[in-house]
FITITOR-506348 format. One record per residue (C-alpha): residue in three letters; x, y, z. Coordinates in Angstrom, 1 decimal. Example, Ala and Ser with C-alpha at 12.3 -4.5 7.8 and 13.67 -1.06 7.14 Angstrom:
BEGIN
ATOM  aa     c1     c2     c3
ATOM ALA   12.3   -4.5    7.8
ATOM SER   13.7   -1.1    7.1
END
This chain:
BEGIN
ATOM  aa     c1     c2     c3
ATOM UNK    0.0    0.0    0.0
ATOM UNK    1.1    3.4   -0.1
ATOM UNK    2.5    5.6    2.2
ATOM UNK    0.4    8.1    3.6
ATOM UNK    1.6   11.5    3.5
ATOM UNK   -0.5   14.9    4.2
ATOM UNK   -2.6   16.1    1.2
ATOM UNK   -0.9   17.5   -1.9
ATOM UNK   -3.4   19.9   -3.2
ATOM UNK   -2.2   20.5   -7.3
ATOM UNK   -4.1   23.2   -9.9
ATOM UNK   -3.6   22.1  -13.2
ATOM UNK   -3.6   25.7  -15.3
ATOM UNK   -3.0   27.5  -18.4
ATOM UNK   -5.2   30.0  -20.3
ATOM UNK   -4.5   29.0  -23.2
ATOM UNK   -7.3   26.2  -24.2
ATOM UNK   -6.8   23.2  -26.1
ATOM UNK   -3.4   23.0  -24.7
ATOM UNK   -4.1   19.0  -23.0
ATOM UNK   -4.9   20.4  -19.4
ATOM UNK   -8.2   18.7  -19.4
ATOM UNK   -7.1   15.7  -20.7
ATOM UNK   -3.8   15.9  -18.6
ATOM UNK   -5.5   16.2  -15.3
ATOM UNK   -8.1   13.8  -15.9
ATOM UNK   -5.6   10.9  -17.1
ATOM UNK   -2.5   11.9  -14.3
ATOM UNK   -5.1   12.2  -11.7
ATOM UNK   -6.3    8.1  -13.0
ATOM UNK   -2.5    7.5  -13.3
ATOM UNK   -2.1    8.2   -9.8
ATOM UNK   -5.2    6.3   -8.6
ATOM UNK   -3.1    3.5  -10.1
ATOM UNK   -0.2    4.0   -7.8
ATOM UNK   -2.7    3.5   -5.1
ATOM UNK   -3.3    6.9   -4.4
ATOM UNK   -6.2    8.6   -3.2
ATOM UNK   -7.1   11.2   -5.4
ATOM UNK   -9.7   13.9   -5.3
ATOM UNK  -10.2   15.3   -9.1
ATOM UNK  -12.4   18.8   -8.8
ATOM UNK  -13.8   20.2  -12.1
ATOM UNK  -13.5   24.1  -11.7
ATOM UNK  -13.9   24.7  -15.3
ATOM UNK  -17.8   25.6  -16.0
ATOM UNK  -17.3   24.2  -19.4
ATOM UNK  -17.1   20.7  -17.1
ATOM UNK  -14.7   18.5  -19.8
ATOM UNK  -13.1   16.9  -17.0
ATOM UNK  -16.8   15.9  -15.9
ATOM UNK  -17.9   14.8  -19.2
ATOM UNK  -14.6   13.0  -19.5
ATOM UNK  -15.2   10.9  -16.7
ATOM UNK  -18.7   10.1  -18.0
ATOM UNK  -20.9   12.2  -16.1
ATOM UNK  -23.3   14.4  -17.6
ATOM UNK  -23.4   17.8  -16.0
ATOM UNK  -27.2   18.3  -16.3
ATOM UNK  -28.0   14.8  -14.4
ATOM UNK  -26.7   14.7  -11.4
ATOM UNK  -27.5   17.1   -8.1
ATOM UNK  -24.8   18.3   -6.4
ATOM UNK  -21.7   20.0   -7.5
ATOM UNK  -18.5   22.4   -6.6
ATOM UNK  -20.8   25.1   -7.7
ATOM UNK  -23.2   24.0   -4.9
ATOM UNK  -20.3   24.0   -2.4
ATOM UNK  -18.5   26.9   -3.2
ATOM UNK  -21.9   29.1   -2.5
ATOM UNK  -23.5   26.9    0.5
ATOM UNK  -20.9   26.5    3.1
ATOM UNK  -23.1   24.3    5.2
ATOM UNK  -23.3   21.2    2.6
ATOM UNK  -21.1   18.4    3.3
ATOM UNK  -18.8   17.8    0.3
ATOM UNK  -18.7   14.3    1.3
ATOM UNK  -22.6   14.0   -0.2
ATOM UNK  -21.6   15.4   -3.2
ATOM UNK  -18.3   13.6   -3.8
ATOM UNK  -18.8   10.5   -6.5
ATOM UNK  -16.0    7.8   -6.8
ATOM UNK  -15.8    6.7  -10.5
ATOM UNK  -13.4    3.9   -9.8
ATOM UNK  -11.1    2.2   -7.1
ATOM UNK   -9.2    5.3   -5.7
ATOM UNK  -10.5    7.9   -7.8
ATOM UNK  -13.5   10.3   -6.9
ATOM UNK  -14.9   13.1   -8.7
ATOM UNK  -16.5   16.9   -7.5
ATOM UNK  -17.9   17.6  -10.8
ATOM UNK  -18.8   21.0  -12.1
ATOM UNK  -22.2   22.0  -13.6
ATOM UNK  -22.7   25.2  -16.3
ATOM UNK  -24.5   27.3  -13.4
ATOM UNK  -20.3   27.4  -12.2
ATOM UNK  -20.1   30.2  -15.3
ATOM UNK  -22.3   32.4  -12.7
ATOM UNK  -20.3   32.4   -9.6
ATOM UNK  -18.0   35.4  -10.9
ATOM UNK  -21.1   37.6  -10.5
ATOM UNK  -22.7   35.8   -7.6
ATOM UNK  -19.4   36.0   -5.2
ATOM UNK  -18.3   39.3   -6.7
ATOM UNK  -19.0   41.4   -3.4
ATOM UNK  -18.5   38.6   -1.1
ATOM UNK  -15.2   39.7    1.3
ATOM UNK  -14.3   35.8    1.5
ATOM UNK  -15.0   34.9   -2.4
ATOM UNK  -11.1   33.4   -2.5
ATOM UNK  -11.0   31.3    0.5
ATOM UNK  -14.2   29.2   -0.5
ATOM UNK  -12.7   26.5   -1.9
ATOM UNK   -9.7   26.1    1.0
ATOM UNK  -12.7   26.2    3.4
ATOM UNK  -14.1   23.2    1.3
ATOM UNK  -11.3   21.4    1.2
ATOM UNK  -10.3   22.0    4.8
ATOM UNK  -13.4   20.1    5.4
ATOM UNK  -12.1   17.2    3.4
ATOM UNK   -8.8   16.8    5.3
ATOM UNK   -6.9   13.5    5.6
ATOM UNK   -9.6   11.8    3.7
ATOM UNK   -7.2   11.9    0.1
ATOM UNK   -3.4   11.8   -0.7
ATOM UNK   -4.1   13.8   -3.6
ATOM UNK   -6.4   16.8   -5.0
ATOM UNK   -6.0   17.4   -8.7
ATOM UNK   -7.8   21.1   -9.8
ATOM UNK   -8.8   21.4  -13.2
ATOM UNK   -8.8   25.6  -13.7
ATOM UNK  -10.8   27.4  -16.3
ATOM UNK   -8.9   28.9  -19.0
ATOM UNK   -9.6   32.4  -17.3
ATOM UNK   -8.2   34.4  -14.5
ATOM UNK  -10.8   35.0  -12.2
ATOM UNK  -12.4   34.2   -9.0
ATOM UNK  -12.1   30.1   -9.9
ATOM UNK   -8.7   30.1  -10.6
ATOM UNK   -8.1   32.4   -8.1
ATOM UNK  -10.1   30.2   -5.4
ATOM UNK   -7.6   27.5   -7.2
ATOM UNK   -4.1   29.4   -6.2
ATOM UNK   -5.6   30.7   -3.1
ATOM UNK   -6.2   26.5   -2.0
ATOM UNK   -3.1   24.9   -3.9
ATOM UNK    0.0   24.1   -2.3
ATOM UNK    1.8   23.6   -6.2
ATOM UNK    1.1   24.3   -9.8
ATOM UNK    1.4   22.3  -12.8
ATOM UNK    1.3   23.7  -16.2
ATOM UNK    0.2   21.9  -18.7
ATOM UNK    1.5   23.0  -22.4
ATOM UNK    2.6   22.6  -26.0
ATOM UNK    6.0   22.8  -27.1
ATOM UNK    5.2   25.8  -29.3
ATOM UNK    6.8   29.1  -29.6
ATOM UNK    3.8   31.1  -28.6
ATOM UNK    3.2   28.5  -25.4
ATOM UNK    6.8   30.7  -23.8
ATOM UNK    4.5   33.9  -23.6
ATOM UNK    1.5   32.2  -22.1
ATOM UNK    3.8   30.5  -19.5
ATOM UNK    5.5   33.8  -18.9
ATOM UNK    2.0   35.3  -18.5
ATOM UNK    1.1   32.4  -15.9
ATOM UNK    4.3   32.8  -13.7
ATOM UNK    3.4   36.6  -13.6
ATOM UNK    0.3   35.4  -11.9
ATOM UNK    1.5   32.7   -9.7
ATOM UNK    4.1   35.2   -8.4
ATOM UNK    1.2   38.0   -7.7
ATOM UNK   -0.4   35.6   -6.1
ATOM UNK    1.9   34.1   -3.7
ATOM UNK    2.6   37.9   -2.7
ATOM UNK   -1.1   38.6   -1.9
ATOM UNK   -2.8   35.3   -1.4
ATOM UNK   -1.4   32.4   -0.9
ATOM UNK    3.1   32.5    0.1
ATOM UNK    3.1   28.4   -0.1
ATOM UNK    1.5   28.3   -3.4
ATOM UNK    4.9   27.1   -6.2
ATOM UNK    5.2   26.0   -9.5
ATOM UNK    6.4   22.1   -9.6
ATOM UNK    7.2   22.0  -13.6
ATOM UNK    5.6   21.7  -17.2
ATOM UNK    4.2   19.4  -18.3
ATOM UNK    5.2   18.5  -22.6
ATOM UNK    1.7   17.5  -23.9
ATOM UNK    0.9   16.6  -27.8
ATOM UNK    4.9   16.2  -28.1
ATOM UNK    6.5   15.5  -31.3
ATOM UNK   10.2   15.1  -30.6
ATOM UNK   10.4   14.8  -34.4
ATOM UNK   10.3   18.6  -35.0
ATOM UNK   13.9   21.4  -34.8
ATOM UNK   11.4   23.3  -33.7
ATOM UNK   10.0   21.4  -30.3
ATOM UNK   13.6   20.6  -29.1
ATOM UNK   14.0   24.5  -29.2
ATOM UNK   11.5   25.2  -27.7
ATOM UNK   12.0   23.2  -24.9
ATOM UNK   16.0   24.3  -25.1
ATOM UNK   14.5   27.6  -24.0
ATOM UNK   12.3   26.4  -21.1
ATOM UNK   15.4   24.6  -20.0
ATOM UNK   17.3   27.4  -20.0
ATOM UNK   14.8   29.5  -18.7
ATOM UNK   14.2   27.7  -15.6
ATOM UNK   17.8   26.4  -14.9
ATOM UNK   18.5   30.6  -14.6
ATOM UNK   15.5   31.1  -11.5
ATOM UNK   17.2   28.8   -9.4
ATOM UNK   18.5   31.5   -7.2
ATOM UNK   15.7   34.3   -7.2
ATOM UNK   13.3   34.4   -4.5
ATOM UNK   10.3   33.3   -7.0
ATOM UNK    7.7   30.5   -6.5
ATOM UNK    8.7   28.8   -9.7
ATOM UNK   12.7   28.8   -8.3
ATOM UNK   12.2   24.7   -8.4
ATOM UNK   10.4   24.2  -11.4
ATOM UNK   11.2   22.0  -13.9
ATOM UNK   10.2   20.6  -17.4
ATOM UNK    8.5   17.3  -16.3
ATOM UNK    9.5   13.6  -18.1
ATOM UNK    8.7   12.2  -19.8
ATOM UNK    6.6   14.4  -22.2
ATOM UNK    2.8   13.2  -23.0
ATOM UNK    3.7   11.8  -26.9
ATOM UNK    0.9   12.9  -29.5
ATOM UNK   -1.2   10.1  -29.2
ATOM UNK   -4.8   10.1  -30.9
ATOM UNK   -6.3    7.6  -28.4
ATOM UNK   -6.1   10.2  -25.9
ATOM UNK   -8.6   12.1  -28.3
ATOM UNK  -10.9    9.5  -28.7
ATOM UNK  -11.0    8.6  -24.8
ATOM UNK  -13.2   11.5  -23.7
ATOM UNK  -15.7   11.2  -26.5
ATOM UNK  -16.0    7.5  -24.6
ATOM UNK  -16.8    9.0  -21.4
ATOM UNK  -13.8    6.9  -19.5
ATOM UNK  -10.1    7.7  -19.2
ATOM UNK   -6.9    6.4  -21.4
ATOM UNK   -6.5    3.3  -19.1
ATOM UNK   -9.8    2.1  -19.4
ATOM UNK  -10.2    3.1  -23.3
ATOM UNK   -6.7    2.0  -24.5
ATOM UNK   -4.3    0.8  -22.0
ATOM UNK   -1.3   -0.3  -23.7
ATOM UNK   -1.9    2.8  -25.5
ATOM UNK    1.5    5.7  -25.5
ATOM UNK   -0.7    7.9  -24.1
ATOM UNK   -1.3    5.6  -21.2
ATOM UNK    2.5    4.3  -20.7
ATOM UNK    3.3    8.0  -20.6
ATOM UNK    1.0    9.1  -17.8
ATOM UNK    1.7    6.1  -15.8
ATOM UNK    5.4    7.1  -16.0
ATOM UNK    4.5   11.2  -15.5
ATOM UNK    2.7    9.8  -12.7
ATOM UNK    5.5    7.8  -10.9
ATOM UNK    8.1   10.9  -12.2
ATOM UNK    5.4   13.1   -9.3
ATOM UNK    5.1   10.3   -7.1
ATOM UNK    9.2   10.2   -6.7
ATOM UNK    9.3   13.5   -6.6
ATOM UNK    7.0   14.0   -3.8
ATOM UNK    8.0   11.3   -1.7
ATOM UNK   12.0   13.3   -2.0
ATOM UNK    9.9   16.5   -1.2
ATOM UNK    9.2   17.8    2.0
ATOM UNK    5.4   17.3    2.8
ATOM UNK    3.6   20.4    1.9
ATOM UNK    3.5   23.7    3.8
ATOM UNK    5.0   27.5    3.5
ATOM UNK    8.1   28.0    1.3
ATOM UNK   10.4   30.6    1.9
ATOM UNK   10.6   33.2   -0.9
ATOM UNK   12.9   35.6    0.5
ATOM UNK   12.0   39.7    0.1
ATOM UNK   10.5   39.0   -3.2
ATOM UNK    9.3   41.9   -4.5
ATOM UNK    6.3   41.6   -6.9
ATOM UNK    6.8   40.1  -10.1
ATOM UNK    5.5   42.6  -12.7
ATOM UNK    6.8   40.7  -15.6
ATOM UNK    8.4   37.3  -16.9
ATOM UNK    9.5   36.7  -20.4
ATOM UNK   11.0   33.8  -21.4
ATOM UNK   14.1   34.1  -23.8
ATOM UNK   14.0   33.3  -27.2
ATOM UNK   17.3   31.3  -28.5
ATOM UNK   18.2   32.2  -32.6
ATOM UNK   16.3   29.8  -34.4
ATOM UNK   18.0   27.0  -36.1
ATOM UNK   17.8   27.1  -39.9
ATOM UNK   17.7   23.5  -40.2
ATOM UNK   14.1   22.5  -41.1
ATOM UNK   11.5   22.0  -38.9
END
């Protein structure tokens, strides 16, 4: 069995859509159910993929996050659903679009979720958040909970912006919110390792993040996660299925890769000290990020 350790609580983020978060944290959080953790998947996004991904229609069912995050004296426990052996699910509903407007003058609209969740404790090894695509009082309820982030992304010259644009956020955050909140690594999703023009890119991240070692920033520790998530269309198909890559193709590349992302985290954890504040130093607030851009090879692509 595994050892128990206190609750990781992980948002899975990146504005940019279509990117694999959905399907990332659907599949890592199953991956790690395999590894005989406990994991706790909540579907923040009002769109509700990860819902629909794990089968559930949004429309059918009573009970949701939305419910939780505006009724403090439901017990999350009655609205909890396990899919499968070590696995459950806090599925999100389309009323969740509404809840900008509906805790807009509400003092405590950030802490809702940590309130939620405090509730919760001891009872999983993992929670996995799946964040809109947005900044706003989701994602921010997300930060405000988590104790690291993961960002899912391409290997794509634009993706350097949005991650940029991401860390911005995680570091405003950390200096208002939330000081334990860090940035664990990226996550390589839809790789090609055939292409100049991935191995660049990911040159760049490299290089990028080997230089933050030293500052006083939340991402100081973060690292381009292996191995990559390979471009796999079985991990299309899977959703459209309502189950996850293990269940829908599991000697799939998709699946062998999670499983192995999955034990990369589980390593890393285990040689991590359980989670709690950091110590960022004087930081002072980090107004922007921008993520070096190497001269492009001329070879082709």
């Amino acid at each position: 069995m595994a050892e128990r350790t206190p609750t990781r609580v992980v948002a899975l983020m990146n504005q940019k859509g279509g990117v694999g978060k959905t399907t990332t944290t659907v599949n890592l959080a199953a991956a790690l159910a395999l590894h005989e953790r406990r994991v706790l998947l909540i579907d923040l996004d009002p769109q509700a993929h990860a819902t629909l991904h794990l089968g559930i229609n949004p429309h059918e069912l009573s009970g949701s996050i939305y419910d939780l995050l505006i009724d403090s004296s439901l017990d999350p426990a009655a609205v909890i659903r396990e899919m499968k052996p070590g696995l459950w699910l806090l599925r999100s509903e389309t009323d969740l679009a509404a809840i900008e407007t509906e805790l807009a003058s509400a003092p405590d609209r950030f802490e809702r979720l940590q309130r939620v969740l405090q509730r919760l404790a001891g009872r999983f090894d993992v929670v996995m958040l799946d964040c809109p695509p947005s900044l706003g009082v989701l994602t921010l309820n997300a930060l405000a909970a988590a104790h690291e982030v993961l960002i899912p992304m391409q290997a794509q010259f634009l993706a350097l912006h949005g991650v940029g644009k991401l860390l911005e956020t995680v570091g405003l955050v950390t200096e208002q919110v939330n000081p334990s909140l860090r940035v664990t690594g990226l996550i390589l999703c839809m790789y090609d390792s055939q292409t100049t023009h991935t191995q660049e890119v990911v040159n760049d991240l490299e290089q990028f993040l080997a230089g933050e070692h030293a500052k006083p920033v939340p991402w100081r520790d973060a690292r381009v996660l292996r191995p990559p998530i390979r471009r796999n269309i079985k991990l299309a198909e899977c959703p459209s299925f309502g189950q996850t890559i293990f269940e829908y193709a599991p000697s799939a590349q998709g699946a062998l890769d999670y499983m192995a992302l999955a034990a990369s985290l589980i390593s890393t954890w285990h040689d991590d000290a359980a989670p709690g504040p950091q110590t960022t130093g004087e930081a002072s607030p980090v107004m922007h990020v921008e993520i070096p851009r190497q001269e492009p090879s001329r070879a082709a692509v």
